[in-house]
PASEBA-1860 file (N, C-alpha, C; in nm, 3 decimals):
! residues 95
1> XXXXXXXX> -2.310/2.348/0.888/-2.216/2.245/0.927/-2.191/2.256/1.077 ~ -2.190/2.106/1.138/-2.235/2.139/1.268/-2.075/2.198/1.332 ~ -2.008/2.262/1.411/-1.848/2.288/1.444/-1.839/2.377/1.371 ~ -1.876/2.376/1.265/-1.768/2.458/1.120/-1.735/2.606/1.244 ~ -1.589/2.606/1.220/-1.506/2.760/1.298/-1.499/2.729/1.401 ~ -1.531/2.606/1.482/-1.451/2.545/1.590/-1.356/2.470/1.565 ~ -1.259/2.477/1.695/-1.152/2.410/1.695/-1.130/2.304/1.768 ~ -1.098/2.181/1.745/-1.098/2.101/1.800/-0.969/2.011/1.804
9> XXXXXXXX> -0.961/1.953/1.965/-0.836/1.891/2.010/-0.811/1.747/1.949 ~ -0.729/1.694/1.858/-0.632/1.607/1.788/-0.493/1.573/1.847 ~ -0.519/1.435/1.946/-0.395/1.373/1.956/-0.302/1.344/1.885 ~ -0.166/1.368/1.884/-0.069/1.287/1.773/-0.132/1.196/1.708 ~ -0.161/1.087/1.804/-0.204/0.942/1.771/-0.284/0.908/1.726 ~ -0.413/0.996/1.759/-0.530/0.985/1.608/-0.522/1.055/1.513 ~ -0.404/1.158/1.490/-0.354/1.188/1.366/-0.275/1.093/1.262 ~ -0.181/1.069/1.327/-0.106/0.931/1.326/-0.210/0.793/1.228
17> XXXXXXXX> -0.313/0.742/1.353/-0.422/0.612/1.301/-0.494/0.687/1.145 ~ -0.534/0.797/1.198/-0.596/0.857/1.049/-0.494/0.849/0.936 ~ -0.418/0.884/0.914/-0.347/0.891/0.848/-0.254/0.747/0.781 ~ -0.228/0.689/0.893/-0.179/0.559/0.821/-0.311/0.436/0.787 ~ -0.419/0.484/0.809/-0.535/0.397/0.793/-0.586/0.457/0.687 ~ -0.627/0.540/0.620/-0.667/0.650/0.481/-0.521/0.666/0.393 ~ -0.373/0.665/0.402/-0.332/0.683/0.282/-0.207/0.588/0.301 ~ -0.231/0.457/0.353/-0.180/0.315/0.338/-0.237/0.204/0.339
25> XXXXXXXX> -0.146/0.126/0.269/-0.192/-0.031/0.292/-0.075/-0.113/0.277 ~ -0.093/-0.254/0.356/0.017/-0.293/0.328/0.002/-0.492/0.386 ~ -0.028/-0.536/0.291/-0.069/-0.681/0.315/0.023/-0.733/0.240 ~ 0.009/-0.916/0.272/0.176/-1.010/0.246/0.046/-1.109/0.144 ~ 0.168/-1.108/0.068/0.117/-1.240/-0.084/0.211/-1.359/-0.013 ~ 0.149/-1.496/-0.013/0.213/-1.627/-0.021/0.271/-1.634/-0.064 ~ 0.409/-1.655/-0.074/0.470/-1.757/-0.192/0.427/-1.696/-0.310 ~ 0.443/-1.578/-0.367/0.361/-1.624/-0.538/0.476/-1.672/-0.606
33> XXXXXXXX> 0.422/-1.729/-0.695/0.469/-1.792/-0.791/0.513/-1.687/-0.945 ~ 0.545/-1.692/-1.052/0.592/-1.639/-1.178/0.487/-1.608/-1.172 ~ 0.441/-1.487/-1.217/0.317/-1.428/-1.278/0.264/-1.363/-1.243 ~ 0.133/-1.287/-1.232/0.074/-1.164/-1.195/0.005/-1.175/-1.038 ~ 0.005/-1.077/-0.986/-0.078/-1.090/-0.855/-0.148/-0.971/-0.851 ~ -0.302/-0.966/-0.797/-0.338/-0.834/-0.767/-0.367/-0.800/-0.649 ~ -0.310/-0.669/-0.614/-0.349/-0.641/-0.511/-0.445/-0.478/-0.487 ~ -0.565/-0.539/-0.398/-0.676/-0.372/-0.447/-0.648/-0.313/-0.308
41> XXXXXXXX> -0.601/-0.217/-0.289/-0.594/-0.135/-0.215/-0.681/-0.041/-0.183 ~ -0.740/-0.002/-0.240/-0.913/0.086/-0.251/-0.830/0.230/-0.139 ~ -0.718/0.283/-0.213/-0.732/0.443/-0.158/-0.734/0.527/-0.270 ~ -0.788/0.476/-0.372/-0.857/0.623/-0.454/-0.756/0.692/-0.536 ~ -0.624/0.644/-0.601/-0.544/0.719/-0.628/-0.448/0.638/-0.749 ~ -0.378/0.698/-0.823/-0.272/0.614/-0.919/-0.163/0.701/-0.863 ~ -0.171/0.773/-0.775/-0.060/0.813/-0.729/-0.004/0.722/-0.564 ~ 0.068/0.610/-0.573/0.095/0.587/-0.465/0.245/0.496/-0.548
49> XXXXXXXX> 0.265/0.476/-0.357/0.423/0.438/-0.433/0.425/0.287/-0.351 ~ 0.483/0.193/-0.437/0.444/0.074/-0.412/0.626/0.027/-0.393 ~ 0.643/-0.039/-0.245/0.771/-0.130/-0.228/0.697/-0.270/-0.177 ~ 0.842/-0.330/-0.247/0.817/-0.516/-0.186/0.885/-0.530/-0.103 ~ 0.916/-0.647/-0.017/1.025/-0.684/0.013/0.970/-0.851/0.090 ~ 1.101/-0.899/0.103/1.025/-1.073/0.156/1.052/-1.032/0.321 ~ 0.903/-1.160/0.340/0.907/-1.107/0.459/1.015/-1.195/0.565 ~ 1.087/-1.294/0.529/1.180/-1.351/0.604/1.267/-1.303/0.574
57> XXXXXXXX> 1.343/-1.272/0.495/1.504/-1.210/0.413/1.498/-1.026/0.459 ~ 1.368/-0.945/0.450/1.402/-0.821/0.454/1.432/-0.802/0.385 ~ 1.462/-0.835/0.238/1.554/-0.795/0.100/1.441/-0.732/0.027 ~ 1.481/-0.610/-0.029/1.407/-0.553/-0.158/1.369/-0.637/-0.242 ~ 1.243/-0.679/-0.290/1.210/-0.774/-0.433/1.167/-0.702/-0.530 ~ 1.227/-0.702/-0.617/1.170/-0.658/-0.762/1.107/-0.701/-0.846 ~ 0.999/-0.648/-0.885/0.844/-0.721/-0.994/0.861/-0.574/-1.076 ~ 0.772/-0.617/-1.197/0.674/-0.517/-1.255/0.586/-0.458/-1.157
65> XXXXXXXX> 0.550/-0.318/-1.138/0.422/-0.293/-1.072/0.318/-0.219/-1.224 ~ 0.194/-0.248/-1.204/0.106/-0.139/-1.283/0.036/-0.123/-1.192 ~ -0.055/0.006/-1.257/-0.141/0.068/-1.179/-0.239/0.007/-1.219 ~ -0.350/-0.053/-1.251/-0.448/-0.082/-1.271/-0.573/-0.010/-1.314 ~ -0.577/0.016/-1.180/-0.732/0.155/-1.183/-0.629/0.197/-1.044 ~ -0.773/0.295/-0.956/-0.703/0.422/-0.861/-0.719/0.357/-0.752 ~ -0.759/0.166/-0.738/-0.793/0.120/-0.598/-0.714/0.030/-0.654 ~ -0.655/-0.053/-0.743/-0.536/-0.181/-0.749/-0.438/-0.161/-0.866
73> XXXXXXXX> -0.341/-0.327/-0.816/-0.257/-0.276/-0.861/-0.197/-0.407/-0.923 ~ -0.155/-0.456/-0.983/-0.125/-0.556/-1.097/0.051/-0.576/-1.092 ~ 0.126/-0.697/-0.983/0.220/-0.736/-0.935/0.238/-0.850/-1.024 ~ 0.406/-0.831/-1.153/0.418/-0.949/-1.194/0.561/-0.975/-1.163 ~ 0.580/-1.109/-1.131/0.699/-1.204/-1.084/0.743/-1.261/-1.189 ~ 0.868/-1.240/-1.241/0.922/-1.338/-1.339/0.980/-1.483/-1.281 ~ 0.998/-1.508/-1.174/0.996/-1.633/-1.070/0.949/-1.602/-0.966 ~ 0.927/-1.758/-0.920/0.887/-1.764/-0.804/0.959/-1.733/-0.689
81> XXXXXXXX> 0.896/-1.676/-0.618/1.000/-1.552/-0.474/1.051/-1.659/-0.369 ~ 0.988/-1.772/-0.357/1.040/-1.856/-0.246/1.016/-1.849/-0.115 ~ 0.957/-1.710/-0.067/0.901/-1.666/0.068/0.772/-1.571/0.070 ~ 0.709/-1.536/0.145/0.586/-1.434/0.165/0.679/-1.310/0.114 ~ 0.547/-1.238/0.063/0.622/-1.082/-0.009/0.519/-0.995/0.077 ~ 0.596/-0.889/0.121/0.514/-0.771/0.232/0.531/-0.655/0.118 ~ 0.373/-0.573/0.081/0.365/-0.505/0.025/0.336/-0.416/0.079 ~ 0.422/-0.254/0.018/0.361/-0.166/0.105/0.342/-0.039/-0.007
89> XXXXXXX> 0.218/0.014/0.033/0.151/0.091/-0.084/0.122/0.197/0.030 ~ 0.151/0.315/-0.051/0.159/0.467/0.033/0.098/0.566/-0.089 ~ -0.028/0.608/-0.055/-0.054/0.703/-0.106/-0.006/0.842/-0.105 ~ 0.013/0.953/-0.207/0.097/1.062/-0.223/0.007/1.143/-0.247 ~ -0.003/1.252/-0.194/-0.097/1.367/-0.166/-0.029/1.515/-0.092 ~ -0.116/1.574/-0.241/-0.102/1.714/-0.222/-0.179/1.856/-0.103 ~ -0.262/1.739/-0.062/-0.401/1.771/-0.016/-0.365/1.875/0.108
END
């Protein structure tokens, strides 16, 4: 392995990009309407922790979440939200 037992220099900030680019995601649904939405996140895990909130109000929204498989995730609305919903999915690791 080419390095292996070297050490090498890591800015905050590409600790930082690594890290929020490998164990997040966080994209906005339209308007949904009553009913299911999916969203695939593709970080490999059923361990992540999933918040809503609208993106004009800032208010917490509450759905069903499931896990799906270990890359999505299965968002249901018993009404329609009335504004864009900002999802934010954080993977949890022991690693």
């Amino acid at each position: 392995d080419e390095g292996a037992g070297t050490n090498k220099s890591v800015t905050l900030r590409e600790l930082k990009d690594y890290i929020t680019d490998t164990q997040s995601f966080a994209p906005t649904l339209t308007s949904p309407s009553a009913g299911s939405e999916t969203v695939t996140h593709s970080l490999g895990s059923y361990d992540v922790i999933v918040q809503l909130y609208g993106d004009t109000s800032k208010e917490t929204i509450y759905a069903c979440v499931d896990r799906t498989s270990t890359n999505a995730l299965s968002i249901t609305f018993d009404s329609a939200v009335g504004e864009d919903v900002r999802v934010l999915v954080s993977r949890v690791t022991n690693e």
